[in-house]
Structures are given as C-alpha cells and as structure tokens.
C-alpha positions as CSV (number, residue, x, y, z in Angstrom):
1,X,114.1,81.9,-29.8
2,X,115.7,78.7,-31.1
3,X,113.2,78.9,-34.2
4,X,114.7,82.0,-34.7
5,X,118.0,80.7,-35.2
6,X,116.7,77.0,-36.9
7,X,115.1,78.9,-39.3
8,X,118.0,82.1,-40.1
9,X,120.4,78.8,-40.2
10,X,117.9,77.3,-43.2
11,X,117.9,80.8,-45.1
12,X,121.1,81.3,-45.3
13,X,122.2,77.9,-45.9
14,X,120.1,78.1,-49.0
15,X,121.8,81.3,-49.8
16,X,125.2,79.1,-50.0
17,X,123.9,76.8,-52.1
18,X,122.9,78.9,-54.7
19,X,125.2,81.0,-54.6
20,X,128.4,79.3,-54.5
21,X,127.5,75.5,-54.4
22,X,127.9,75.2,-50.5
23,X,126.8,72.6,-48.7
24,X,124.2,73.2,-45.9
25,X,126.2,72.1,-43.5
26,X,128.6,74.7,-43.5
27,X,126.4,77.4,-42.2
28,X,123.6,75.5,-40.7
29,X,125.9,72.9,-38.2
30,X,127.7,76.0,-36.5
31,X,124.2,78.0,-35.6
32,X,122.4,75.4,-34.6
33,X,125.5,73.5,-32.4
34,X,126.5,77.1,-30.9
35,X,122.9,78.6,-30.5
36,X,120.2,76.1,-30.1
37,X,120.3,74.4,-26.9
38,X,118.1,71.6,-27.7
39,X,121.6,70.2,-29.7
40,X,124.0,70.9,-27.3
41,X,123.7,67.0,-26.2
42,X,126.3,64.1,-26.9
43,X,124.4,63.8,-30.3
44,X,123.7,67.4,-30.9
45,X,126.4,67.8,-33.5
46,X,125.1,64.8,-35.2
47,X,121.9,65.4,-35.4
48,X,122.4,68.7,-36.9
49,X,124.2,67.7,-39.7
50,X,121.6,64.7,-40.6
51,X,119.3,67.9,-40.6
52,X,121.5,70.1,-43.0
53,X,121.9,66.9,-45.2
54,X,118.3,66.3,-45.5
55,X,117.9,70.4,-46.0
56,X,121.0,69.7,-49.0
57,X,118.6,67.5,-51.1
58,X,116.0,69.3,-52.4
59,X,118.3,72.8,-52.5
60,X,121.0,71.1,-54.2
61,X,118.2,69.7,-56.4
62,X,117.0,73.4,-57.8
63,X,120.0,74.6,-57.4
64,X,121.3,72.2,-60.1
65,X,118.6,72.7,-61.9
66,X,118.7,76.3,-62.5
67,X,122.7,76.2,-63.3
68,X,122.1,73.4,-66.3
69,X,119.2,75.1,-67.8
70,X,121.8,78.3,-68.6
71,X,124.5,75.2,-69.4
72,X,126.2,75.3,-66.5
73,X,127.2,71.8,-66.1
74,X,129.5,69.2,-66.9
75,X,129.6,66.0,-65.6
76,X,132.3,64.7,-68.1
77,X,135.3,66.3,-66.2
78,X,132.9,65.4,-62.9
79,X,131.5,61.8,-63.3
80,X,135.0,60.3,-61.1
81,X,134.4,62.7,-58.3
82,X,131.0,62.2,-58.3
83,X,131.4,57.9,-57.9
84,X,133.8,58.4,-55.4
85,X,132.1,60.6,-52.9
86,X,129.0,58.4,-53.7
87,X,131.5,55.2,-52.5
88,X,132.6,57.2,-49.5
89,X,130.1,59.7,-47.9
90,X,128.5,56.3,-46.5
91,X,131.9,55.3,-44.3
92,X,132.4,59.0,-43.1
93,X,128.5,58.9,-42.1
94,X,129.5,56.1,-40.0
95,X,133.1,57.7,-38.8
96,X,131.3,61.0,-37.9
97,X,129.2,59.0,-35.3
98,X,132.0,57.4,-33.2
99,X,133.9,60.7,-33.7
100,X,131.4,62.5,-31.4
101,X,129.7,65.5,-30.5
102,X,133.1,68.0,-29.9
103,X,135.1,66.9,-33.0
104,X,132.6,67.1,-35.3
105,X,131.2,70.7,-33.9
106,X,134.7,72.4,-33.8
107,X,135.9,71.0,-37.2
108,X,132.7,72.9,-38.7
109,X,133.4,75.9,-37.1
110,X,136.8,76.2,-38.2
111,X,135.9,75.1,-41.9
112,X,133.2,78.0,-42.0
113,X,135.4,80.4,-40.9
114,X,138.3,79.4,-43.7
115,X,136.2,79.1,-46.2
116,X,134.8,82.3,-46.1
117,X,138.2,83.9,-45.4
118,X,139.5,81.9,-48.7
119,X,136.4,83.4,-50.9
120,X,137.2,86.8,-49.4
121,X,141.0,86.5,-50.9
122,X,140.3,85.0,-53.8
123,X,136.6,85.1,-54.9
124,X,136.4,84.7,-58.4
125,X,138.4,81.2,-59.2
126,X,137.5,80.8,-62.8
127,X,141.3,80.1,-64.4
128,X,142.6,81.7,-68.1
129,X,143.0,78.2,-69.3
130,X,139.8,77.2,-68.2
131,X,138.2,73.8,-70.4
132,X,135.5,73.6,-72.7
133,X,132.7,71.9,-71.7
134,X,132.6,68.3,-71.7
135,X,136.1,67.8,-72.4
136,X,137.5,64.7,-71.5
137,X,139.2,64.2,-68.2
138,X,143.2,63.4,-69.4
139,X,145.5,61.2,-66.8
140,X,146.4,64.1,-64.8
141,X,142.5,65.1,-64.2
142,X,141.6,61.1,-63.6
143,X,144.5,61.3,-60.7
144,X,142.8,64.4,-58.9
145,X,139.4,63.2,-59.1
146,X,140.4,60.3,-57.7
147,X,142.3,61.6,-54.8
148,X,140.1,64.4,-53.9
149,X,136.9,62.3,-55.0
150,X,137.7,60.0,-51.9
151,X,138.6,62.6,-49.6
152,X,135.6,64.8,-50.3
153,X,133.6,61.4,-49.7
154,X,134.9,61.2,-46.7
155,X,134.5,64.2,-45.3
156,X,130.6,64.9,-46.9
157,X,129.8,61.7,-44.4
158,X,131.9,63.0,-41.6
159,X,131.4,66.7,-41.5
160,X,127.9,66.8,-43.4
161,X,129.5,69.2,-45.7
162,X,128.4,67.5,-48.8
163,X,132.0,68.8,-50.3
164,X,130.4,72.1,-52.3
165,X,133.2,74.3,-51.6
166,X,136.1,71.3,-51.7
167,X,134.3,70.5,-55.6
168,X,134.1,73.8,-56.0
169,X,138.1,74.6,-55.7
170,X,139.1,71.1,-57.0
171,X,136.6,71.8,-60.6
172,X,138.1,75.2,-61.2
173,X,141.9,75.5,-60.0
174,X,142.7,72.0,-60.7
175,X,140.4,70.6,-63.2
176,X,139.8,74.0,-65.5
177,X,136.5,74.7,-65.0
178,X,134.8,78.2,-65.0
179,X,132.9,79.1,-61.6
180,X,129.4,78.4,-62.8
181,X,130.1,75.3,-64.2
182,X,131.6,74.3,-61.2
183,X,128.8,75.4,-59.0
184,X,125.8,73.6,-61.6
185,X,128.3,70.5,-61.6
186,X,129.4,70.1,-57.9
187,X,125.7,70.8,-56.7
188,X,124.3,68.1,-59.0
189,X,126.5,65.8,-57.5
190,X,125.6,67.4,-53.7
191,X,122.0,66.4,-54.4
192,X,122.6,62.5,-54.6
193,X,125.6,62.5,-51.6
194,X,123.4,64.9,-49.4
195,X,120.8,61.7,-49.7
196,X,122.6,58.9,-49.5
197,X,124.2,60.2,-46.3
198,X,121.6,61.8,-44.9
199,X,119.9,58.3,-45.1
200,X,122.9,57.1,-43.4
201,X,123.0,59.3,-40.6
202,X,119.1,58.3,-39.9
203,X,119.8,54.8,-40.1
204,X,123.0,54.7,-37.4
205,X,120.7,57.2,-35.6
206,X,116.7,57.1,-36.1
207,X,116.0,59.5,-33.5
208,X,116.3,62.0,-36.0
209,X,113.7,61.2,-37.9
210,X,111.8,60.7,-34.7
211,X,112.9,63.7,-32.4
212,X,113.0,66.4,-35.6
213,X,111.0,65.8,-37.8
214,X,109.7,69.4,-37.4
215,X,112.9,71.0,-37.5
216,X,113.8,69.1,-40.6
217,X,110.7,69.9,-42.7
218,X,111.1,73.2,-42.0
219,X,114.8,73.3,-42.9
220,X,114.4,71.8,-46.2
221,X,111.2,74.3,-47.4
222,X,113.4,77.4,-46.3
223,X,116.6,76.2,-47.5
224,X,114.8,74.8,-50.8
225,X,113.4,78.1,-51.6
226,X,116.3,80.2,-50.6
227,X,118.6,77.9,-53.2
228,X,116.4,78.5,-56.1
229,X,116.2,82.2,-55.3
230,X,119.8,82.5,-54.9
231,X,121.0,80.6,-57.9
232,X,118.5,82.8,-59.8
233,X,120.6,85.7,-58.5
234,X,124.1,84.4,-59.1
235,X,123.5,83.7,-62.8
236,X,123.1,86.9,-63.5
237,X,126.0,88.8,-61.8
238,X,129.6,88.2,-62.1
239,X,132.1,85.3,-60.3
240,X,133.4,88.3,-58.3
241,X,130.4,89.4,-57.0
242,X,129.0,85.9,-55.6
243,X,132.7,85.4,-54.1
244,X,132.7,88.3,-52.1
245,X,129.2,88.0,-50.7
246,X,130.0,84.3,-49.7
247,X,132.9,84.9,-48.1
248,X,131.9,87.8,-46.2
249,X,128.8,86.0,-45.0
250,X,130.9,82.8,-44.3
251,X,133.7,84.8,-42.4
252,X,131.6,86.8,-39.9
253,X,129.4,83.9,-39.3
254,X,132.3,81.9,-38.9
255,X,133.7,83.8,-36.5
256,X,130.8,84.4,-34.3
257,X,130.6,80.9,-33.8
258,X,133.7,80.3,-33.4
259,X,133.8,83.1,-30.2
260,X,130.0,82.0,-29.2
261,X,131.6,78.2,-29.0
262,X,134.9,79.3,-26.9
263,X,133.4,81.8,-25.1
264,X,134.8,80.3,-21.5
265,X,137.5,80.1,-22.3
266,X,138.2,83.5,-23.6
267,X,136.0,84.9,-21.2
268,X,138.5,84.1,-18.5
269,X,140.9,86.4,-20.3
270,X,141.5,89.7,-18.5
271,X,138.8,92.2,-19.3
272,X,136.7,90.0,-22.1
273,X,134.0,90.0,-21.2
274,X,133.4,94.2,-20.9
275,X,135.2,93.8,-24.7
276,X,132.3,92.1,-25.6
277,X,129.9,93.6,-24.4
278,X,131.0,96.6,-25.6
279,X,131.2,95.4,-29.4
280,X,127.8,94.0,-29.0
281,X,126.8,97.3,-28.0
282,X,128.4,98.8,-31.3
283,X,127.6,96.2,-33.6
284,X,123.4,96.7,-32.3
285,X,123.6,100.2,-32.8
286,X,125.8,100.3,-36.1
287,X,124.0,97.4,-38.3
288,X,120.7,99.1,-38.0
289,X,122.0,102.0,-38.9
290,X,123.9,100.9,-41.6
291,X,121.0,98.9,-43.2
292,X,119.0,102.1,-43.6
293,X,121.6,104.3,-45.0
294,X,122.4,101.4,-47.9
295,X,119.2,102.5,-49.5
296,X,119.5,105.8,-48.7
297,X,122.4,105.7,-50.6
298,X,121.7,103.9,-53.6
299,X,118.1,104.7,-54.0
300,X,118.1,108.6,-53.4
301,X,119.9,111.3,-54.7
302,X,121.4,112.7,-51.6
303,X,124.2,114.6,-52.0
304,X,127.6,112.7,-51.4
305,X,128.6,115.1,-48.7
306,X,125.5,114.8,-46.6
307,X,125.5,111.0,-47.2
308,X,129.5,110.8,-45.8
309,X,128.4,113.1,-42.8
310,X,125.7,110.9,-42.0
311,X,128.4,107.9,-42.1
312,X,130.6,109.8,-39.5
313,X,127.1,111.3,-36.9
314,X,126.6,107.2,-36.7
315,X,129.7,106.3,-36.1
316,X,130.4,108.8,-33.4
317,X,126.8,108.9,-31.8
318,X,127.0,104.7,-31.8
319,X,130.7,105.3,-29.9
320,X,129.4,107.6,-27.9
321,X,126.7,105.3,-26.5
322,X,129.1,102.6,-26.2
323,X,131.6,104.4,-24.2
324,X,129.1,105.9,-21.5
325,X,128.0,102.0,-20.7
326,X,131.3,101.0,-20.9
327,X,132.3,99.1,-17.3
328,X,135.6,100.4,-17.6
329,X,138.5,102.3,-20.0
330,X,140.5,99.1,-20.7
331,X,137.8,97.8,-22.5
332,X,136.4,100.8,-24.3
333,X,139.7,101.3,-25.2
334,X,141.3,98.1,-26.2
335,X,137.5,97.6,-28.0
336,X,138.6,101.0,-30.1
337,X,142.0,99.6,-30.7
338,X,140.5,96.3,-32.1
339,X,138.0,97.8,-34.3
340,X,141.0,99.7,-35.7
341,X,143.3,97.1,-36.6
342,X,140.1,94.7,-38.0
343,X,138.8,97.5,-40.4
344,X,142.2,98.1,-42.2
345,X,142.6,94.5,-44.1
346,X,138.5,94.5,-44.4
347,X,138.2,98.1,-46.3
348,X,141.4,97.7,-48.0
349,X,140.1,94.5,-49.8
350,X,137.0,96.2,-50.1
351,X,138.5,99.1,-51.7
352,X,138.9,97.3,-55.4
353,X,135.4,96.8,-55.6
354,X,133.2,99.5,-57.9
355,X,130.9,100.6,-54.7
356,X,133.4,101.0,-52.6
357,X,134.2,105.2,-53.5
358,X,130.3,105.9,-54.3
359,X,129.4,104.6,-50.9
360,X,132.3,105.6,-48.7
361,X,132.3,108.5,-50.6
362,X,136.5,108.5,-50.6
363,X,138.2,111.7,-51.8
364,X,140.7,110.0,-53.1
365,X,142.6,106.7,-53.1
366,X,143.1,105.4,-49.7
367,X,141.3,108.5,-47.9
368,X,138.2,106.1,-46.0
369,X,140.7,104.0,-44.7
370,X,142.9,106.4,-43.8
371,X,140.6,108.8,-41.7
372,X,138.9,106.0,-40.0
373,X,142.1,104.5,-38.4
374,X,142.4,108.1,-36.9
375,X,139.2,108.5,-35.8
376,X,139.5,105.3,-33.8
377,X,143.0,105.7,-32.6
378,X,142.3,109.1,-31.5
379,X,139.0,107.3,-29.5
380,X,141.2,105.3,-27.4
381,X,143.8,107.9,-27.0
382,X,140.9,110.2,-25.6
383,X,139.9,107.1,-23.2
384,X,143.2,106.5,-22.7
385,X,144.0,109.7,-21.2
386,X,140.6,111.5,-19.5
387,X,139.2,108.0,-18.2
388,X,142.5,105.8,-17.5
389,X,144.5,108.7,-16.4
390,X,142.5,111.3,-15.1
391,X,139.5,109.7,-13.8
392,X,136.8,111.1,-16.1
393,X,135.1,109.0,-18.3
394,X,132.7,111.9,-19.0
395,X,135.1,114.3,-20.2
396,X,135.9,111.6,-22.9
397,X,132.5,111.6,-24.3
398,X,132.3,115.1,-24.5
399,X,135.3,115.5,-26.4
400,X,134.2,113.1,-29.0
401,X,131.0,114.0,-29.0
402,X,131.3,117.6,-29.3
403,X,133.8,117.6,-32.5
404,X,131.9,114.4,-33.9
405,X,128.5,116.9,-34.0
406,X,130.5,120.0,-34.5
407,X,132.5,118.5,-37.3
408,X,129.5,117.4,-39.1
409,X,127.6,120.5,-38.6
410,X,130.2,122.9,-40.3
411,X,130.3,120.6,-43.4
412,X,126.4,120.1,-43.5
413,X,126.2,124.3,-43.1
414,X,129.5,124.9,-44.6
415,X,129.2,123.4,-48.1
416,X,126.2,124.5,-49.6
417,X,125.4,128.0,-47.3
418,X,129.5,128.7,-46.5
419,X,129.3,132.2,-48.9
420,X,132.1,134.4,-47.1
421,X,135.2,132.7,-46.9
422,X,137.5,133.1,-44.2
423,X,140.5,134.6,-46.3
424,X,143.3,134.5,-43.3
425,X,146.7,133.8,-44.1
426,X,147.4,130.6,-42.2
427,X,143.8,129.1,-43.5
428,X,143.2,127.3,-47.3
429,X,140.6,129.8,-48.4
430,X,138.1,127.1,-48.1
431,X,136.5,127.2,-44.7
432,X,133.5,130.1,-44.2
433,X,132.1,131.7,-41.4
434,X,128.9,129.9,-41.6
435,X,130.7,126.4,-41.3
436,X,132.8,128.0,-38.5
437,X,129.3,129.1,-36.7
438,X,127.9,126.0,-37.0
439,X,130.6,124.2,-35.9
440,X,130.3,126.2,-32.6
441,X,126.7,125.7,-32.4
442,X,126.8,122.0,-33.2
443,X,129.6,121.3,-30.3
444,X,128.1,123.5,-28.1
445,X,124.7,122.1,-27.8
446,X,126.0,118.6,-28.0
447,X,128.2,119.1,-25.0
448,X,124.9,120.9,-23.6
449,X,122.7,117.8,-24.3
450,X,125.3,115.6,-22.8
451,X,125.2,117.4,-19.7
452,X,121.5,116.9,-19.5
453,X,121.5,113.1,-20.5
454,X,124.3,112.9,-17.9
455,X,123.5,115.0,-14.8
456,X,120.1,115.6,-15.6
457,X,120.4,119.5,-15.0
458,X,123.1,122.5,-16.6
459,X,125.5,124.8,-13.9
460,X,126.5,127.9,-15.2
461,X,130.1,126.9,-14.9
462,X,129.2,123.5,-16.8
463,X,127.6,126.0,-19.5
464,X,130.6,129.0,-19.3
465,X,133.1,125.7,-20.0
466,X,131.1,124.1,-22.6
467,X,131.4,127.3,-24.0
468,X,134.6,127.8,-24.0
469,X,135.5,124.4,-25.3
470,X,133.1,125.4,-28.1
471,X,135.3,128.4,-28.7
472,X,138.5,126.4,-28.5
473,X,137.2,123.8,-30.9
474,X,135.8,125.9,-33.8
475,X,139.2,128.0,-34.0
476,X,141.5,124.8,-33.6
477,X,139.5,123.1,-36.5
478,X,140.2,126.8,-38.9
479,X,143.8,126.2,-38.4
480,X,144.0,122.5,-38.7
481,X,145.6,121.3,-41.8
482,X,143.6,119.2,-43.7
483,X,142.3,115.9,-42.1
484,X,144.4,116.2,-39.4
485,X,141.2,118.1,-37.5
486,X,140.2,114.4,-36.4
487,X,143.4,114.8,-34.0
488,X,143.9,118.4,-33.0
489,X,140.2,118.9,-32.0
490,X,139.4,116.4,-29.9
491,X,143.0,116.6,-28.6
492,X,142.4,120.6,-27.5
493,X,139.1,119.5,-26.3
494,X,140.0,117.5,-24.3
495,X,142.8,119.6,-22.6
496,X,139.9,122.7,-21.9
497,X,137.8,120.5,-20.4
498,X,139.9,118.7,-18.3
499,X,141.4,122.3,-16.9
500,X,138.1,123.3,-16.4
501,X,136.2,120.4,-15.0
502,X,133.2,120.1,-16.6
C-alpha cells in the first residue's frame, strides 16, 4: 500500500510542476510524512524532502523546457532571485536538519493547504501592467529580488519547497510578470536549487541515497513524466484554468493531511470519529459516482434534466447509505450540517466559471447552491427529529429516501411523457398526472425496497403505511410552491410515518 501513495505523491507532484511551477515538495512531503509509515521516523520528514528534491530536477528540467520553447521565460527580471536562492538553499538544507522531524512535517502541511486556498481565491495573477520581456530590473525590482531571493533560499533548503509558488507570486504581483513567464522562469531556476540542495540533504544525511534509492528513482521517472505532460497542458489553456485546478488539488490535499496528521487529537473531540467515518463513507460512494457522470455529461447528449436527476438519485442514494451505517444521529447530523456550510463558499466560487451552469444544470443564477443547502439542512432536520428525538433512525431513511426516488421519478416521467396537466387552481399548470403517478410509484417502491434491505420481509401494515405515505407525498409535492418540495415532502413524510410506525 505505501507504493500506492509513493507513487500517487510522484504524479501529482509532477502535475504541480507543470502546471503552476510548484515544487515537489509541496504535495509529495505531506503524503508520504502522513501516509507512508516507513517515514514516520526522527528523519522521516527529511528524508522525504531529499526525495521530492531529487524528484524536482529532472521535472523542473522539462518543465522549463517546454515553457521557453513557447517563450515563456525571462531570466532578466529573474537572474537576482535566482543567485540568491542558489547562495541560500545550501544553509536552509543544513537548518532543516537540526530543525527535526515535527517542524519540518507540519510547516509543509500548512503551506500546502494555503497555497492551494490562495490559487483558489485568486488563480490567475497575471497584472494589467504586466512587463515586457526581458526588461530590465529598476531599483525597486533589485530590492524585492533581493529580499525575497534570500528568503525563498532559505526556505527551498528548509522546507524542500524549491520556492515555485513563493517565485511564482513574487515574478507576477511584485515584479510584473505574466503567469507563464513566471512559471517557465521560476521552474528554470527550481531545476538548479532542487540540485544543489538535494545534494545537500544527501551529504548531511547519506542514508538517503543508501535506504531509497528505489523510492527515489521511481519518484523522479513519475514526477518527470507527469511535468512534461502537464506543462504541455497548461500552455494551451488559460491562467484561470491552471489556477483553479492547482488550488483545488492543493486545498483538499492539504487538508487531508492536515486531519490525517492531527487525527488524535481531533479524534478525542466528542463524536469525531463517527463524523469521519461517516464522510469517508460519503466521499467513497460520491467520487466514483461523480467521475462517471463527468463524461457522461460532457461526452453524451443526455438531456439536461435527466443528467440533474441523476446528480440528485446520487446524492440521496450515497446519504442514504451513509445514514443507515451511521453509529449514531449526532454525527450523521452534524456530518449533514458540515457538508452544508463547506459547499456554499466552494460552489459559489465555482459558480463564475463557464462549466459550472452546463454541468450543475442551474436554472438560474444562484439556484444549485440554493437547493442543495436545503436539501442538506432538511437531512439533518429529518435526523434531527425521527433518530435524536423519536428513536427511529429508520423512519429518517425512509423519508429521504422515498421523496429523493419519488422526486426524481416525477421529473424523469413528468417531463417528456407529462401530456395532461393537472389544471387545479392552487397548482402552476405545470405538474401532470403522469409525473404525479410516478412520483407515487417511485416513493412507494423505494420505501418498499427499504423495508426489505432493512427487515428482510414486508407486513401488511408496513405495506398499508408505505402506502399511505406514498399518498401523502405525491399530493404534498402538487401543492408545494416551487423548490420548496425539498422541505414540505420529506417534512409530511416524515410526520405519516412516525404516526404510523412503519
């Protein structure tokens, strides 16, 4: 297993190279720290960044490469930066190995994790007044290169971070450079500071070379080839595009370490550990899921309304598995809760982006976000109130479960066979009897299925409530204003079946 996670570190550190002029370091150190055993020793730390450095050389190297042959470099503005962290990156080598194992791990985790939120609010950093190439540095430039030259220095040799991102924000907000040349120039000068102090970590420490070996070589041929394919890639999108994949990358890799590393200590928090598992729970069911509706998506001509019901059958289904293995309400709950206070800063900045409407298929501005924070709000208030009040966990799946299925079913029937309308005066005219049939159907036989998963057999009075909560459903959803239906049905489904006791 820890070649799985040596050589996922090596991919995507190559990934950060060439897209954004990252060092190694910054996703390799955290993975291999947090997830390999084999480094969790005094020298762990240490070792792993000697190994990202080494893995820098040759990925910097192509990824250089590739940026100056579309003329994406300029070592006139760079050539001050460049002597300095030379100068320095062979003291901080030194500093990072009398600093020890716990500093050096924790500063890298924290760095990850920043980084990537900093790409995610600002990921294109190319400036109006940006410089022509190879203009001269004037006294101002000379006095930033200087001072973060010798800071960067410092901290390639002491963090192993070989300074990409730091060159990458000094080049284009305070020196004027566009995003590519900043990326060609600062890995250009990664590839001769990710030598020298990768030599320097070997010297102070030759065990290394002796003890990995195997770990490097297959670090550097991943990361190498990952660079060169990812450099490829981001010169020929936009600034904004490589920004946001970087920092979404960066920021949930970051964080995982960052909870994988304090683990203890959060898991001595008050229900934790049943929070996490149950995210783990959701986040192995959802990813999978999500990764094979992306092409289904963008490579098929499904119909948006099919596509947006498939969105909402996984999210429910996935919730629905979630809560029945859940240990107990608090955390399904809280877990709810969480997911609905993280998703509103992550879609809303995801909301400016081109893909967002054609893949969230959003009604209008705002919609997504909108119904998902009520879907998950009105999940923990249905925990909330049949598990922590009432005692029945079950009836909490059913509730959800039966208007996620039913819900989908009247718009997957509905839309394209819905041919008599239902024309009464407190409904919109757009609802049909086939939607409302199938809505009926669809909750009843999931609350049926349920059942069977459940208890393994079907009463009559389990199949005269289900039934009736069916009935109650389908009419509460014809007389719910519009998107408010994500409330009022699993609100009067839950108050059938909890007077009748399924």
């Amino acid at each position: 297993m820890e070649w799985f996670w040596i050589i996922l570190a090596a991919l995507g550190a190559g990934i950060g190279t060439g897209l954004a002029g990252l060092s190694a370091a910054t996703v390799m150190v955290p993975i291999l720290i947090v997830l390999c055993p084999s480094f969790s020793s005094e020298t762990g730390a240490y070792q792993a960044t000697a190994i990202a450095l080494a893995s820098d050389i040759l990925g910097s190297a192509v990824t250089a490469y590739t940026y100056a042959k579309h003329k994406n470099i300029d070592l006139k503005r760079g050539w001050i930066m460049f002597v300095c962290i030379v100068v320095m990156c062979t003291i901080g080598s030194y500093a990072a190995f009398r600093a020890g194992n716990v500093v050096l791990g924790t500063f890298t985790l924290f760095l990850t994790f920043f980084i990537g939120i900093r790409f995610l609010i600002k990921p294109d950093t190319t400036r109006n007044d940006t410089s022509t190439t190879g203009e001269p540095l004037d006294w101002k430039g000379i006095a930033i290169s200087l001072f973060f030259g010798l800071t960067i220095g410092f901290g390639t040799g002491f963090v192993g971070t070989g300074g990409g991102m730091m060159m990458l924000v000094v080049f284009t907000v305070f020196l004027g450079m566009d995003v590519k040349s900043a990326v060609g120039t600062s890995t250009f000068i990664m590839t001769f500071t990710a030598l020298i102090a990768s030599i320097s970590h070997i010297l102070i420490h030759p065990a290394i070379l002796l003890e990995r070996w195997n770990v490097m070589l297959v670090s550097i041929v991943i990361a190498t080839a990952a660079s060169l394919f990812s450099a490829r890639f981001a010169n020929r999108v936009d600034n904004r595009t490589v920004g946001l994949v970087t920092g979404g990358v960066l920021t949930v890799l970051g964080g995982a370490m960052l909870l994988l590393n304090f683990r203890q200590q959060l898991l001595a928090i008050p229900y934790a550990a049943d929070i996490f598992v149950c995210l783990r729970t959701l986040i192995l069911l959802l990813v999978p899921c999500v990764l094979l509706l992306i092409p289904l998506r963008f490579l098929t001509s499904i119909p948006s309304f099919v596509f947006r019901k498939l969105l909402h059958l996984v999210a429910v289904g996935c919730f629905v598995v979630m809560l029945i293995y859940a240990n107990n309400w608090q955390s399904a709950a809280i877990t709810s809760l969480v997911i609905a206070i993280v998703i509103y800063p992550v879609l809303h900045l995801l909301e400016q982006e081109h893909w967002y409407a054609k893949f969230f298929v959003q009604k209008s501005k705002g919609e997504v976000i909108r119904s998902l924070l009520m879907v998950f709000l009105m999940f923990a208030g249905v925990i909330v109130v049949a598990w922590g009040y009432f005692n029945q966990p079950d009836i909490a799946a059913y509730a959800i479960l039966m208007w996620g299925i039913g819900d989908a079913a009247a718009a997957l029937i509905g839309v394209p066979f819905g041919k008599h309308k239902i024309m009464l005066s407190p409904i919109n005219g757009k609802k049909s009897y086939e939607g409302s049939i199938a809505m009926f159907i669809g909750s009843f036989l999931a609350g049926m299925t349920l059942t069977l998963l459940i208890h393994c057999q079907l009463s009559l009075s389990s199949f005269v409530s289900l039934l009736i909560a069916g009935i109650a459903g389908t009419i509460t959803e014809l007389f719910s204003p519009s998107e408010w239906d994500t409330v009022t049905v699993p609100a009067v489904l839950l108050v059938i079946l909890l007077l009748l006791k399924v």
